[in-house]
N, C-alpha and C positions, 0 to 999 in steps of 0.2 A: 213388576217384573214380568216380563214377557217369556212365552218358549222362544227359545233360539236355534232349537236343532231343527235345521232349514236345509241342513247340505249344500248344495254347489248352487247361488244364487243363479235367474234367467236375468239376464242383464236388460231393465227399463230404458225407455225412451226418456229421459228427461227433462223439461224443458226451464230454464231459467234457475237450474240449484248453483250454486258456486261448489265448484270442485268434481261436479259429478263427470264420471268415465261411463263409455261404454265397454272395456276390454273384459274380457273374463277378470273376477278377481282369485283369490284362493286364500279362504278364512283364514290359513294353518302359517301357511311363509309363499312370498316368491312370488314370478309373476311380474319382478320388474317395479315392486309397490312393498311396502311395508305389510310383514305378518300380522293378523289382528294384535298378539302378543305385544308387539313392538308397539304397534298403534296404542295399546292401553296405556302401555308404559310411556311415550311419553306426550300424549294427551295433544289436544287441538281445538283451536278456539275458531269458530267457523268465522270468527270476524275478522282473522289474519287474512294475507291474501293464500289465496286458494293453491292446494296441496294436493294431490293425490289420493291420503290420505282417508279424508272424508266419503270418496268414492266408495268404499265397501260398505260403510255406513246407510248410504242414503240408499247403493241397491236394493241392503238386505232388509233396511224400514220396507221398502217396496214389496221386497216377496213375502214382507210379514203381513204389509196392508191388503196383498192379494187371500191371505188365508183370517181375514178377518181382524186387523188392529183394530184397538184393541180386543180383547178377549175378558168378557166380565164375565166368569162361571165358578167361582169359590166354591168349595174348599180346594178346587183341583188345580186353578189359574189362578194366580192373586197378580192385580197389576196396581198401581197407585193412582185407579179411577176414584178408589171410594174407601170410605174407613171399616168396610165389613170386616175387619181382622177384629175380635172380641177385647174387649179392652177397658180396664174398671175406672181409666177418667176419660172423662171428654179430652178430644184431640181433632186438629184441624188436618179436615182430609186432603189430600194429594188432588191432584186433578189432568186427567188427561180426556183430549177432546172424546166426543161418541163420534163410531165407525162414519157416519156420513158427512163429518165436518170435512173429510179429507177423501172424497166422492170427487171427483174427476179434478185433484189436485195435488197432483206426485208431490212438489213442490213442500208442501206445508207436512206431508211426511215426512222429507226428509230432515226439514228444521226441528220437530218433534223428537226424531231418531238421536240427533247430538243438543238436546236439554234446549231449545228456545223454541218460539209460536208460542201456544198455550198451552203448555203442560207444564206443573210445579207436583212439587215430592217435598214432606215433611222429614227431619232426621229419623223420627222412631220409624218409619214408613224403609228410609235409606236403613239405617243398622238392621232392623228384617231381612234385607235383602242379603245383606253381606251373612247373619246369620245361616240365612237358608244354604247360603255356595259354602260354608263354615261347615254345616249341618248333614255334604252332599246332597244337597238338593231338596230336602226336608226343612218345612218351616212350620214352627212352633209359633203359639199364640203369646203374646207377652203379657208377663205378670209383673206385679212390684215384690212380692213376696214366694221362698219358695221355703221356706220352713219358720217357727217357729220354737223356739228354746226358752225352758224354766231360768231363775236365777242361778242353775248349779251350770248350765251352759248344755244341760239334756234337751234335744228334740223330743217335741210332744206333739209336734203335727207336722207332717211333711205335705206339700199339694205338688202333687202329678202335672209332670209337662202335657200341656196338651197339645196334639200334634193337629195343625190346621190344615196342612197341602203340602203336596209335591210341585210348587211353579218350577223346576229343571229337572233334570234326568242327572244322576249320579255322576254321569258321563261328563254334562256339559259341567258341573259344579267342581268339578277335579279340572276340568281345562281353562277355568274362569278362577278357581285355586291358583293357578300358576302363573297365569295372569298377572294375578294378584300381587305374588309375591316377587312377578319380575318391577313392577312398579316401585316396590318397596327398595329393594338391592340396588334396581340401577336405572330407574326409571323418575317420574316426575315429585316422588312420595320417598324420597331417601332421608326426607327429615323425621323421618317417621321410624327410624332404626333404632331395634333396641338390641343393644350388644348380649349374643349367647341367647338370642330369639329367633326366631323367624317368619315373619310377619308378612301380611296380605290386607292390600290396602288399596284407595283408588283417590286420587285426588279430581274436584274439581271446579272451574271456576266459571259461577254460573252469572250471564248475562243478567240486569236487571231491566232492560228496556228491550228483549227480543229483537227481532233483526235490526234495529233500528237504525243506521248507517250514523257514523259520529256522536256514538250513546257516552253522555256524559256521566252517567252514574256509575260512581265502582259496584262492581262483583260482590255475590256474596260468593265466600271461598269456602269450600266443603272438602271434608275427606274423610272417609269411610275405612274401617280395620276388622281386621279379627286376625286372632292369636291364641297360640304358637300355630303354624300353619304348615310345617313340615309335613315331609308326605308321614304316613303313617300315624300322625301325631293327633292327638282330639282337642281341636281348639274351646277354649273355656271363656272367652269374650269377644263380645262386637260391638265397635262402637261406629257410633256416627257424629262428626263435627261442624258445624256451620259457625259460620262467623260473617255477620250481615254487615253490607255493604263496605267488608274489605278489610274493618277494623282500623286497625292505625296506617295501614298501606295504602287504605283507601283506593284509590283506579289504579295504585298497584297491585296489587293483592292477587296471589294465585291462591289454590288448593293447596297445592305445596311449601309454600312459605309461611302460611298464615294458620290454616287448621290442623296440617298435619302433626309442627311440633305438639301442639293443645291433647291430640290423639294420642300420641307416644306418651303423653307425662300423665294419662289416663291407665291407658297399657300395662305401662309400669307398674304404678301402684297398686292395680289391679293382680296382677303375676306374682308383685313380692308379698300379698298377704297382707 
């Protein structure tokens, strides 16, 4: 997870991205393009043909490459270069390129920016993330354990959250909250409704052959939650779903059709106790 609060992108020169614009864009709404909001809700497969769309994406990779993509400096930054998040089994780290693979090559940022080139993320890696914007912008280190109870059902040890970094500002985790939630109501992730909830989610369907023009491998279909996510409300779970190479959809298979139900029937059971 990267800082996002970038403000009003400088629009790059780009050469050879599909989709990219030169025009002003505007994160929030308008402008003639889809508001990031819109844009989250309802997702975009950079293998379709080229949309608009993408255009705010591949700027703002640009003005993040300019202030150092990525950013390795934990506990303050956490991004899914590396598995320094503390954690009591082995897990397979995430991986995103080092700052100079993408040294005089707009291009392979912007591919990075919408999930293909060479960058992968693990689920516990993705549910952190949704935690953290869950959390405003506070991320906790993950435990498997958070109390322990005798036979009568008394706690007799409880273990303290530990709080590992700030990777967003309050700010952006309330505007990426809402995001969230528009994805969920009426957006790419409505499979993912749970009646008399209000949920925050993000579906996606991630390439298995990177740019690769006429890639015959299904997707693996992911999608990411946390709930109740009303405003005022303290969300009590996050989860994160993958489901490899598509499942039974196979090169059909979205985020939305395939992991997000698996999400919701987690949620649930999770909410009723």
């Amino acid at each position: 997870m990267e800082h996002v609060d970038l403000g009003p992108p400088t629009p790059p020169r780009l050469q050879g991205v599909p989709g990219a614009l030169p025009p002003r864009i505007d994160l929030q709404a308008g402008d003639g393009i889809r508001g990031a909001g819109e844009r989250l809700g309802t997702g975009q497969d950079v293998a379709e043909p080229p949309r608009p769309e993408p255009a705010a994406v591949i700027q703002h990779a640009a003005e993040l490459r300019q202030r150092d993509l990525p950013r390795r400096h934990p506990p303050n930054e956490v991004t899914c270069a590396e598995p320094t998040i503390p954690f009591i089994l082995p897990w397979n780290s995430g991986r995103f390129p080092e700052s100079s693979y993408f040294n005089e090559n707009l291009p392979k940022v912007a591919l990075s920016a919408v999930g293909l080139d060479n960058d992968k993320q693990n689920p516990l890696q993705l549910a952190l993330e949704s935690a953290a914007i869950a959390n405003g912008g506070l991320l906790y280190a993950p435990r498997l354990v958070t109390e322990v109870r005798d036979s009568a059902g008394r706690t007799i040890k409880l273990f303290d959250k530990q709080e590992y970094g700030r990777p967003i500002t309050p700010h952006t985790a309330d505007q990426m909250r809402q995001m969230m939630i528009s994805v969920v109501t009426s957006g790419t992730g409505t499979a993912a409704q749970i009646p008399g909830t209000i949920g925050a989610g993000k579906t996606g369907t991630a390439t298995n052959c990177g740019p690769v023009p006429n890639c015959s491998v299904p997707p693996n279909a992911w999608f990411t939650a946390f709930a109740p996510a009303g405003s005022g409300q303290t969300p009590t779970i996050a989860v994160a779903v993958i489901v490899l190479d598509g499942g039974d959809l196979g090169s059909e298979a979205t985020g939305g059709r395939v992991a997000a139900p698996i999400a919701k029937q987690v949620l649930q059971a999770y909410l009723k106790g």
